[in-house]
C-alpha positions, 0 to 999 in steps of 0.5 A: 443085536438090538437098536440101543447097540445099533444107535451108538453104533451108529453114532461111533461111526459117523463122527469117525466118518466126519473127522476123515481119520481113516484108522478110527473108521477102520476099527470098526471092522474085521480083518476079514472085512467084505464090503461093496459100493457102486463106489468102488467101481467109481473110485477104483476102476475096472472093479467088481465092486467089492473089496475083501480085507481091511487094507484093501479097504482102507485102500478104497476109502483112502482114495475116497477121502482124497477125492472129497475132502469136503466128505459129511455124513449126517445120519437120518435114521438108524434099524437094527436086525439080528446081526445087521445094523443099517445106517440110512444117512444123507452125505455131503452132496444131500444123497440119501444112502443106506449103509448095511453092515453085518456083525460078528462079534460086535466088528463089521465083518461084511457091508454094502452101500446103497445109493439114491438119488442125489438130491 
């Protein structure tokens, strides 16, 4: 994994995230994908904070994307690790949040959210 790789990742991501067409955020992960949020809980309730596969995923995104319509991410900075690309990124609301994701095979196999404060 390496920064150029991180970067166009990146990029991919979020202007799937800003045109709210769900299925082309989704092809960015596995089948298998894990992936957890204090969001989850939020949005899904009585949750453990995490969802395992893709269409309990889409689920939970689904639903975010209901709730806010108005859903913006704009990316501030972009770090690549062996395998992990962490997207720092500001949403429609000004909070700063860092998106982790682990790779296998150049899909997300694994991934978590992690919240500042709101701005």
């Amino acid at each position: 994994m390496d920064l150029a790789f991180a970067e166009r990742f990146a990029g991919e991501w979020v202007a799937a995230w800003n045109s709210h067409d769900l299925e082309r955020v989704l092809a960015h992960y596995t089948d298998d994908v894990v992936f957890a949020s204090p969001r989850i809980v939020q949005l899904m309730g009585g949750s453990s904070g995490e969802v395992r596969g893709k269409d309990a995923l889409r689920a939970y995104w689904a639903e975010g994307l209901r709730q806010l319509p108005d859903l913006h991410f704009t990316v501030e900075d972009v770090r690549a690790s062996v395998d992990t690309v962490v997207i720092n990124y500001r949403n429609e609301r000004g909070q700063a949040v860092a998106e982790v994701l682990t790779f296998r095979e150049e899909l997300v196999c694994r991934g978590f959210g992690a919240y500042g404060p709101e701005a």
